[in-house]
C-alpha positions as CSV (number, residue, x, y, z in Angstrom):
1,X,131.8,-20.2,-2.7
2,X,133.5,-22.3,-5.3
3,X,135.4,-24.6,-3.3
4,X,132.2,-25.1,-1.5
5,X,129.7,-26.4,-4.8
6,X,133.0,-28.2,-5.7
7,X,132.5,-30.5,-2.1
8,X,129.1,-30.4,-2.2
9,X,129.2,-31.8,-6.2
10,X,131.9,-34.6,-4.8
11,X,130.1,-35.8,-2.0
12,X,126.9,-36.2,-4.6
13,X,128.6,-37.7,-6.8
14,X,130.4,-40.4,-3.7
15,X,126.5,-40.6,-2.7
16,X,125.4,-41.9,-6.4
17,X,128.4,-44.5,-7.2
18,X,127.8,-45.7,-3.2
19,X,123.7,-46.2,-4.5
20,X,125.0,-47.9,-7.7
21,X,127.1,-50.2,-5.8
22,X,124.6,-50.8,-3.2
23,X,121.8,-51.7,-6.4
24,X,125.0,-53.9,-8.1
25,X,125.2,-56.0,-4.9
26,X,121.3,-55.9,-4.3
27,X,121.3,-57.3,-7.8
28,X,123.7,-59.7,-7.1
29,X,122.0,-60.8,-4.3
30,X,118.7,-61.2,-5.5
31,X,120.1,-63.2,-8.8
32,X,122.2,-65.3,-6.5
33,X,118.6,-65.5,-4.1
34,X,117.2,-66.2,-7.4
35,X,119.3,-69.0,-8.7
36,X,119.1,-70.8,-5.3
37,X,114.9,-70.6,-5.4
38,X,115.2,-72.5,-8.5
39,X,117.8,-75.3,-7.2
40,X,115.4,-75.5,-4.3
41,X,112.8,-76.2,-6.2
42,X,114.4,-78.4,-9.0
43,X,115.7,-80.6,-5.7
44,X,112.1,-80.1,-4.6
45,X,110.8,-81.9,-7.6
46,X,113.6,-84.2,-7.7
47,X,112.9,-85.5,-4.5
48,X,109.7,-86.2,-5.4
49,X,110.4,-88.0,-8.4
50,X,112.4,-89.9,-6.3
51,X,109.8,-90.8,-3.8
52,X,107.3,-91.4,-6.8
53,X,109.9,-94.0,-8.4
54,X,110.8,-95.2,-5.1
55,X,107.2,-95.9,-4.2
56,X,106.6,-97.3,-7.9
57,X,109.3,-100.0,-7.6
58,X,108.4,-100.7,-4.5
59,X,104.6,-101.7,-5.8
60,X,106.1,-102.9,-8.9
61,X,108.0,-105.8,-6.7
62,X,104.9,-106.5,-4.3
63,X,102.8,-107.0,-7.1
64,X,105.2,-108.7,-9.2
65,X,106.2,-111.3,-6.5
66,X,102.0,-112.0,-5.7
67,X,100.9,-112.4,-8.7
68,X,101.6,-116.2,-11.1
69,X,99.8,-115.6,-14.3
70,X,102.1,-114.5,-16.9
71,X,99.0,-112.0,-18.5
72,X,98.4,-110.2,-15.2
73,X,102.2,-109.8,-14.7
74,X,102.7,-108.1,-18.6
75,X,99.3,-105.9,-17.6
76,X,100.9,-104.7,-14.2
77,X,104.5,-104.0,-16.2
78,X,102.7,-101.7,-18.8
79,X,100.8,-99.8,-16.0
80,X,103.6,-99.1,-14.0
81,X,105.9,-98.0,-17.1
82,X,102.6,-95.7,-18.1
83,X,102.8,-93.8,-15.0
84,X,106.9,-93.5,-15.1
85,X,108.2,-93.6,-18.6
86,X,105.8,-92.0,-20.8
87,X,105.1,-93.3,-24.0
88,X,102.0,-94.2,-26.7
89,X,102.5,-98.0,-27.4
90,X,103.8,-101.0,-25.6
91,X,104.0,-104.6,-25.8
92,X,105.4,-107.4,-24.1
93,X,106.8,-110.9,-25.6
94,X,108.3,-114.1,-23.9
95,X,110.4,-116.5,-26.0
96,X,108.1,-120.2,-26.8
97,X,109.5,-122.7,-28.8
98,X,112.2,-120.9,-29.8
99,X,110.3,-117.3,-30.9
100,X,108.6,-114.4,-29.3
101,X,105.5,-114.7,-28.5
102,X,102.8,-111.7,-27.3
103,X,101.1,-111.4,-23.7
104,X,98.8,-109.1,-22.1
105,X,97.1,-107.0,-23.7
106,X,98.6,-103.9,-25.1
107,X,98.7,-100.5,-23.0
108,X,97.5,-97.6,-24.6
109,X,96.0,-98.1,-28.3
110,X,97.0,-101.5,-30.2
111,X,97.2,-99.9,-33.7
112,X,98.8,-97.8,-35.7
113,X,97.5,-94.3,-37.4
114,X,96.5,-96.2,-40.7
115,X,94.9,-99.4,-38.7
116,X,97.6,-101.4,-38.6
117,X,98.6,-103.8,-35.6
118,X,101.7,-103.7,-33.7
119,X,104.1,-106.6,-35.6
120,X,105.3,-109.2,-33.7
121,X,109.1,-109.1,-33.5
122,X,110.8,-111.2,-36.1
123,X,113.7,-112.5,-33.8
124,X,115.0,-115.8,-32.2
125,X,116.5,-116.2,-29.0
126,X,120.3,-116.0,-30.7
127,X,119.0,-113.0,-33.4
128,X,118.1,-111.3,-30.6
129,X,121.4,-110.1,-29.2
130,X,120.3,-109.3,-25.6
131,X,121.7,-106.3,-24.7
132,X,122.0,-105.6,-20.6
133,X,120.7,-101.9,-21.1
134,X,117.7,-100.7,-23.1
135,X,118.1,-100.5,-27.3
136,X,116.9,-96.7,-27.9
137,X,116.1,-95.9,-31.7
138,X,115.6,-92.7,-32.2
139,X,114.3,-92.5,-35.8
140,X,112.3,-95.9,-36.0
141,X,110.6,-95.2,-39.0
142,X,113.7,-95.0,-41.3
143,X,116.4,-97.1,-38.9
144,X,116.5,-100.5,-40.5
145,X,117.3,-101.5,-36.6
146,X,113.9,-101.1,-35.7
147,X,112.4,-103.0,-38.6
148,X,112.7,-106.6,-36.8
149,X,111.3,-105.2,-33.6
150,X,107.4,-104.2,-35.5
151,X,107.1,-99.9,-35.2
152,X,103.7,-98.9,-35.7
153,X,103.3,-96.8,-38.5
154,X,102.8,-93.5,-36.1
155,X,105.8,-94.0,-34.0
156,X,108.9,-92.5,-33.9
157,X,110.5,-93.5,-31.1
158,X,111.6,-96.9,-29.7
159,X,113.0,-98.5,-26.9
160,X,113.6,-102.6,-26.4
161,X,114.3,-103.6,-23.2
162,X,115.5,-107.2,-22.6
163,X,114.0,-109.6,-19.9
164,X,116.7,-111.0,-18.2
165,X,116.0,-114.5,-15.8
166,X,119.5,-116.0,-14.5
167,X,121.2,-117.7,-17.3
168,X,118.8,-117.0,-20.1
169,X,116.9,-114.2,-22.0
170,X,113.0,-115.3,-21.3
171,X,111.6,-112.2,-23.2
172,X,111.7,-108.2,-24.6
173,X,109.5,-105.0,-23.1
174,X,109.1,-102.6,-26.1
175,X,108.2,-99.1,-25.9
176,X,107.1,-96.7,-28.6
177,X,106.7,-92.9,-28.6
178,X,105.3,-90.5,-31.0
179,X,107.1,-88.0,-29.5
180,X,111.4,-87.5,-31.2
181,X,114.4,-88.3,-28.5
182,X,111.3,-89.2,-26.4
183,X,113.0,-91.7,-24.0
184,X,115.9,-90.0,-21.8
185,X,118.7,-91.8,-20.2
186,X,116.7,-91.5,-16.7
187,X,113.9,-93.1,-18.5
188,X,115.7,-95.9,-19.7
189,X,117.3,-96.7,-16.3
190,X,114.0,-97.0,-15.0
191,X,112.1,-98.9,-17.6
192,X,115.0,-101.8,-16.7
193,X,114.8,-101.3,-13.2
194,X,111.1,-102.3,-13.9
195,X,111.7,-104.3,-16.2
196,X,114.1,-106.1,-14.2
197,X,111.8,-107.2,-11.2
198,X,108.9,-108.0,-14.1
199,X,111.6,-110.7,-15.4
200,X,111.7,-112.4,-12.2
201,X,107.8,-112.8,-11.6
202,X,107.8,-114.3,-15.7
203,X,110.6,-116.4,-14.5
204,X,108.8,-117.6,-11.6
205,X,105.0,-118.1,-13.6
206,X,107.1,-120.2,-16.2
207,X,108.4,-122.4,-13.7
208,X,105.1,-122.8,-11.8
209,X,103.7,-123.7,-15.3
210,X,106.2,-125.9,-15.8
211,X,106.0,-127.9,-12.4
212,X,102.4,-127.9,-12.5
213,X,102.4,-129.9,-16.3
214,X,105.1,-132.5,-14.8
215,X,103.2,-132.8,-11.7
216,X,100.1,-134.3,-13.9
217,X,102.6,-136.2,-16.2
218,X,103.6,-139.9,-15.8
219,X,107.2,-139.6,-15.4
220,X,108.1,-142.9,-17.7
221,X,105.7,-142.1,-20.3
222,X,105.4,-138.9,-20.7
223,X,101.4,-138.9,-20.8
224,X,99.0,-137.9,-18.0
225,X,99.2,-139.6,-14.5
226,X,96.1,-140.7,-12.8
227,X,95.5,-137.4,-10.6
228,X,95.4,-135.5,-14.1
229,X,93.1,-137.9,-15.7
230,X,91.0,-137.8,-12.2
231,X,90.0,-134.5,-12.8
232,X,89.7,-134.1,-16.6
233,X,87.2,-138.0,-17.2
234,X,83.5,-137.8,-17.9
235,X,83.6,-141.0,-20.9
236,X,86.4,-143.6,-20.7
237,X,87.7,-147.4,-21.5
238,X,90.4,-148.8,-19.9
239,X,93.6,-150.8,-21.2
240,X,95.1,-153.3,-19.2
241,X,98.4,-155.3,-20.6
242,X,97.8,-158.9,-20.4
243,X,100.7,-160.9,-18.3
244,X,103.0,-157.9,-17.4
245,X,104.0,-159.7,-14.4
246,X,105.1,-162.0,-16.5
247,X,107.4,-159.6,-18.6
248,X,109.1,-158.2,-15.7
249,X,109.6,-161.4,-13.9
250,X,110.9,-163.6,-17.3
251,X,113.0,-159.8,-18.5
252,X,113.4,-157.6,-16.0
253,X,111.9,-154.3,-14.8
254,X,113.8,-152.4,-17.0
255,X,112.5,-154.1,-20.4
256,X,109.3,-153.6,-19.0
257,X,109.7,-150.0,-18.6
258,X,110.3,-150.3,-22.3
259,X,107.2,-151.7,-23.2
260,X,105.3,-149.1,-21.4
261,X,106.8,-146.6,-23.3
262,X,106.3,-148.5,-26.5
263,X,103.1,-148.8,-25.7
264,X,102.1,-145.3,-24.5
265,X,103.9,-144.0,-27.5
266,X,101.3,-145.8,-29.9
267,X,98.1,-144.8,-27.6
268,X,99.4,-141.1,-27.9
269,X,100.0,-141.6,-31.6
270,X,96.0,-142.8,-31.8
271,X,94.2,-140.3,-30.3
272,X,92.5,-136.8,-31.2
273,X,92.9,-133.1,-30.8
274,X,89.7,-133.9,-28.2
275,X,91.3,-137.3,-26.1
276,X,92.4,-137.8,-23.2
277,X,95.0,-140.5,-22.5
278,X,96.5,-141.2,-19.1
279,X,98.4,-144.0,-17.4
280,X,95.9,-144.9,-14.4
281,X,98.6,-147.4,-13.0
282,X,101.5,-150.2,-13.4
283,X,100.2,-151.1,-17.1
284,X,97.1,-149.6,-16.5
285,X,96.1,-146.9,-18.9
286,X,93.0,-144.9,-19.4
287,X,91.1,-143.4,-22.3
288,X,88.5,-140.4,-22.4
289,X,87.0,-140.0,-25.8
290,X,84.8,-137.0,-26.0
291,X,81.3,-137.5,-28.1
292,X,82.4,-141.2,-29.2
293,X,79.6,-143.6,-28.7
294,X,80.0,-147.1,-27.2
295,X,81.0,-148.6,-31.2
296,X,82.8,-145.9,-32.1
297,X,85.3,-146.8,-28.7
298,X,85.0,-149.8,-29.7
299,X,86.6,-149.8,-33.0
300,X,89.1,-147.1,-31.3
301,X,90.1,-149.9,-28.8
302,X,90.5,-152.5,-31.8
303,X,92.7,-150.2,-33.7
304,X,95.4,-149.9,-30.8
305,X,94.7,-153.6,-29.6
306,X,96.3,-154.5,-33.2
307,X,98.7,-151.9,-33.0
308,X,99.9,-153.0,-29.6
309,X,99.6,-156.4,-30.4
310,X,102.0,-156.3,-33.6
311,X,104.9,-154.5,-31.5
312,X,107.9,-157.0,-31.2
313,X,110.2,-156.8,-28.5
314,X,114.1,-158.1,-27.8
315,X,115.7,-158.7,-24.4
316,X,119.5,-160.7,-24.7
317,X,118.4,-162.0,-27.9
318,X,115.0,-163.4,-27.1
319,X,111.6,-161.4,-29.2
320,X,108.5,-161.4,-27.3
321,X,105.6,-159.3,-27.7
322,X,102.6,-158.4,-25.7
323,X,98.9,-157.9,-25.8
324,X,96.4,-155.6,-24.2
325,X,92.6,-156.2,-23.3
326,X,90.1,-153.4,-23.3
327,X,87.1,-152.8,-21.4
328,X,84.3,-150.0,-22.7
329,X,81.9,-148.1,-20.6
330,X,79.9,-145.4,-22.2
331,X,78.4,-142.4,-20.1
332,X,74.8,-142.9,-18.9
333,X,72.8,-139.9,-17.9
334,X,74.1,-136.5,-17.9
335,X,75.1,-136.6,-13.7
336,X,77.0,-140.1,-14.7
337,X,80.1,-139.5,-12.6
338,X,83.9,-140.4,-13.7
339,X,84.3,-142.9,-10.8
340,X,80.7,-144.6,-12.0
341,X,82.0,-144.7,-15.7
342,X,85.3,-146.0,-14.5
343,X,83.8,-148.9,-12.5
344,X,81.8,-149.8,-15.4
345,X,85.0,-149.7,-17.6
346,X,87.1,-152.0,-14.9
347,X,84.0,-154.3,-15.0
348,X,84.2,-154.8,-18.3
349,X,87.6,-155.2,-18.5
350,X,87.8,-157.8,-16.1
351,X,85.6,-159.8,-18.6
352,X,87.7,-159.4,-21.3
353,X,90.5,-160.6,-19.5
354,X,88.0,-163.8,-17.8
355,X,87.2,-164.3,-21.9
356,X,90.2,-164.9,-22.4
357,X,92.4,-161.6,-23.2
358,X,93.6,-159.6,-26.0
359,X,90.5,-158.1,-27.0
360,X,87.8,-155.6,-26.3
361,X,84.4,-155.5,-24.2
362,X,81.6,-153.1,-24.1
363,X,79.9,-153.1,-20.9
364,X,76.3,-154.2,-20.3
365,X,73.9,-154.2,-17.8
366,X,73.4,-157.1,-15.7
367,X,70.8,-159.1,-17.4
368,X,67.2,-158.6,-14.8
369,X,66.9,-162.0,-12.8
370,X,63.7,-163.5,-13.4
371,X,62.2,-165.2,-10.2
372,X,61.4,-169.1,-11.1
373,X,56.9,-169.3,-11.1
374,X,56.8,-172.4,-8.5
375,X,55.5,-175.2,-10.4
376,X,52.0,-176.5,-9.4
377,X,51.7,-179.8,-7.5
């Protein structure tokens, strides 16, 4: 009878270490089940981060590369970096003249907790020390680092992010947070992968600026061609060098390149904020002088006829100087068109040379012909 509770008491207790070890590997199992759920779904979300990035760069360049104005360019750049790299301020600036200067306007609020506005940052292009991955401050408020860069008072967080265009540094992206260690490594990767394309749409916008000022600039001069002038006149006189021909023939093209200059340099040195000065063709130049009156273009005219007329020249040896007539046309009636204005000016013009040059006409109407009474017989 023993023997037999003693086999019975064995085989339970085989029965309950077999359960335990069946729960142990049931545990195992399910925590090892467990574990791979949550890879699953951390490569879940990580391939949808991926997509979302993906799909943001690939915007990001499409509406980089359509669009030509640097504002709409630094707009698109914050709203993409909103929806990627969180953060509570940002602002863009592009080197001009040698410092930064601000564009677009600012994403998310422009001011700080106490009212005040974002600083502009205090650096030149060699202060700057472009760095080729983003500058992450974590304590902005008390790193000195941060100082140049402008931290609004409520940030304390920052990220600078250099523009990069092929040989050159045109700009910095900043980013503040008011969130601590708020910008990861991931999120500075991205921010200059954005950052990145946006540099070569500013890059672009700059140089379409710049071809479209030297497409309305007079190459030897330096001041506006006639195409420019064309579409900016409403109220002129015109300029006309007396005997250029002559200068060229007796000196040589080249000497008379240097009068031009000479004498563009002292029409550009004349005129106001308001003018409008453009070289209309050989030694032809043209003058728009907003609210001036027929005397007061008048007197302007004498002032760089005596100017122009007191420049001495030097070819091999031999001083010449030249002289410039002017002809004046004052706007009519409110639809007065440029070309009407201008004929009026070349009119009188070509009297000032007929009167015999170097000097300046206003013009007038044509006197009204007054038909001859037939004398009685």
């Amino acid at each position: 009878m023993d023997d037999k509770v003693e086999l019975l008491q064995r085989r339970l207790e085989r029965e309950r270490l077999a359960r335990k070890q069946a729960e142990m590997i049931i545990e195992e199992k399910s925590r090892e089940l467990y574990y791979k759920n949550q890879e699953l779904e951390r490569a879940v979300k990580a391939e949808h981060l991926a997509r979302k990035e993906a799909d943001l760069l690939r915007q990001s360049l499409e509406a980089f590369t359509s669009k030509l104005d640097i504002d709409e360019i630094a707009s698109q750049l914050k709203s993409i970096l909103m929806q990627l790299v969180p953060h509570d301020h940002s602002a863009v600036y592009l080197f001009k003249g040698g410092v930064l200067a601000p564009c677009g306007q600012a994403q998310g609020s422009d001011k700080g907790g106490d009212g005040a506005t974002v600083c502009t940052p205090s650096l030149s292009p060699n202060g700057a020390r472009p760095s080729a991955r983003p500058i992450i401050i974590p304590n902005a408020q008390n790193d000195p680092q941060a100082k140049p860069w402008g931290v609004h008072p409520d940030s304390e967080t920052l990220m600078v992010v250099h523009l990069f265009a092929p040989g050159r540094v045109v700009g910095c992206l900043i980013l503040e947070s008011r969130q601590a260690d708020a910008f990861t490594p991931t999120a500075a990767r991205l921010a200059q992968a954005i950052a990145n394309e946006a540099s070569i749409a500013f890059e672009n916008s700059l140089l379409y600026r710049e071809v479209e000022r030297l497409s309305a600039l007079d190459a030897l001069t330096g001041i506006n061609n006639r195409r420019q002038f064309d579409l900016l006149a409403n109220v002129e006189f015109q300029m006309d060098l007396d005997h250029f021909k002559r200068v060229n023939d007796t000196h040589g093209h080249s000497v008379g390149d240097k009068v031009l200059v000479a004498v563009a340099d002292v029409c550009r040195r004349a005129l106001r904020t308001e003018d409008i000065l453009a070289r209309y063709g050989g030694e032809e130049f043209c003058f728009v002088l907003p609210q001036t009156d027929a005397k007061g273009a008048h007197a302007f005219a004498e002032r760089i006829r005596i100017a122009i007329e007191g420049l001495a020249f030097d070819s091999n040896g031999r001083a010449f100087s030249v002289t410039a007539s002017f002809g004046v046309s004052e706007r009519i009636a409110e639809d007065d068109s440029p070309g009407s204005i201008l004929e009026r000016s070349d009119q009188a013009l070509y009297e000032a040379k007929g009167g015999g040059r170097n000097r300046v006409v206003i013009w007038k109407p044509p006197e009204p012909q007054i038909e001859a009474l037939p004398q009685a017989k």
